[in-house]
C-alpha positions as CSV (number, residue, x, y, z in Angstrom):
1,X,-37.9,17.0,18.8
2,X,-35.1,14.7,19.9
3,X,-33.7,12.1,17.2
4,X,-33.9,9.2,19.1
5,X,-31.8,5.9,18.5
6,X,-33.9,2.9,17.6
7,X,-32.7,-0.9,19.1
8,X,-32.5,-1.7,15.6
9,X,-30.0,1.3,14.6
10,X,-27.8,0.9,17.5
11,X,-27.4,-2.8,16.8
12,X,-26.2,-1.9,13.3
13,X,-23.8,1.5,14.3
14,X,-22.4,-1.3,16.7
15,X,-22.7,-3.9,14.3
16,X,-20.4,-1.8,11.6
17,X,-17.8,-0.8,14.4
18,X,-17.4,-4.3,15.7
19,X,-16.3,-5.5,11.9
20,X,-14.2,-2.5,11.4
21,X,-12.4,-3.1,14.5
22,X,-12.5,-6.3,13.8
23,X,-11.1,-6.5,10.3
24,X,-8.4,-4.0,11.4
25,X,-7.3,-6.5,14.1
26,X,-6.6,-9.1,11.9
27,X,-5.2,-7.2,9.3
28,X,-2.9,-5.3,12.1
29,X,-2.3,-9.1,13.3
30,X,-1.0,-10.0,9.9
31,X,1.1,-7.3,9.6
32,X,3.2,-7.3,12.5
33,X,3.8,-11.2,11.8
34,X,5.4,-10.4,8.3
35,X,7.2,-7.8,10.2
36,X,8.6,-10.2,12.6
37,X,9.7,-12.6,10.1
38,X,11.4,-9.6,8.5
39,X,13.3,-9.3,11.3
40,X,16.3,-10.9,10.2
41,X,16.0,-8.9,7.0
42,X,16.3,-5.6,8.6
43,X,19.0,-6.3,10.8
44,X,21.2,-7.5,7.8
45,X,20.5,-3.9,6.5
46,X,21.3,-1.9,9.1
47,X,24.8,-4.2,9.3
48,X,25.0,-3.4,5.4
49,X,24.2,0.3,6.1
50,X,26.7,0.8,8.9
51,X,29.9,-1.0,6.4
52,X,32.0,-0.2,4.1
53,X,30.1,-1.8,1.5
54,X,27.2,0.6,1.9
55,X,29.7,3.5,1.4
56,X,31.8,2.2,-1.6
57,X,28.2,1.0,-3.0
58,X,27.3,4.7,-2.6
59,X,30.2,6.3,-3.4
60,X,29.9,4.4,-6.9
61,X,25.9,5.7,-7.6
62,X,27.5,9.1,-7.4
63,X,30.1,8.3,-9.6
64,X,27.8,7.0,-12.1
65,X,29.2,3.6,-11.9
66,X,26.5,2.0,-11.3
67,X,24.0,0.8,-14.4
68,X,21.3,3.0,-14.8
69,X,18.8,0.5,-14.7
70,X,19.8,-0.9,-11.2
71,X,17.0,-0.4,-8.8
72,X,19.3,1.4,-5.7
73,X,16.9,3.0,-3.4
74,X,18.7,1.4,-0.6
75,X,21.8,3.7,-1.7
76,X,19.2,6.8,-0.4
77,X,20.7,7.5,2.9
78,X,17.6,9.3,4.1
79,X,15.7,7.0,2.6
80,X,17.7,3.7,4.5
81,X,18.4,5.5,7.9
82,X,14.6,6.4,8.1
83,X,13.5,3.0,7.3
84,X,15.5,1.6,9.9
85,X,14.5,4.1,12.2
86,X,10.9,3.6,11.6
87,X,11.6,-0.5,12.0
88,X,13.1,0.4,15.7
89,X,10.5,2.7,16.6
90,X,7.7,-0.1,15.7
91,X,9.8,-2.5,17.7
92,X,9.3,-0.5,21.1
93,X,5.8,0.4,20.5
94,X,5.1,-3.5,20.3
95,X,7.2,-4.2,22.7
96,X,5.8,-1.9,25.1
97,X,2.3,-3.5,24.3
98,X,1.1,-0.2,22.7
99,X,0.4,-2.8,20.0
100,X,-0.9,-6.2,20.3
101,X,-3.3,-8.8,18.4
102,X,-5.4,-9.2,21.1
């Protein structure tokens, strides 16, 4: 015997994907404004990343210069250069529309 779909059941499996979907649009929506306006942000660390700042700022961590208590996860090189890579790779996607809010 076949387990057939009732009006009533396919209303509400479509029902629940439409305010997933939904709900994800909006939240994907918010999230690439926030990004945008954190534009400026991440371009003033890549500048800070690529000087001589970054590198004497670094070069002090490892000298143990720095207080211990100083929050300095942007003195992770990995940690920076992925981040910014990450930033440029979201960039292109939305850029090249594989990413929109509808």
């Amino acid at each position: 015997m076949k387990n057939k779909e009732t009006q009533k059941e396919r209303i509400s499996r479509f029902e629940k994907s439409f305010d997933r979907i939904s709900n994800a649009a909006k939240n994907l929506k918010r999230a690439i404004e926030e990004f945008e306006k954190l534009r400026p942000e991440a371009e003033a660390l890549s500048a800070y990343y690529e000087s001589g700042l970054w590198k004497r700022d670094y070069e002090d961590d490892e000298a143990g210069r720095l207080p211990r208590v100083l929050k300095r996860g942007v003195l992770s090189q990995d940690g920076v250069y992925n981040l910014l890579e990450e930033t440029k790779e979201l960039e292109k996607r939305i850029l090249a529309g594989e990413i929109n809010d509808g």
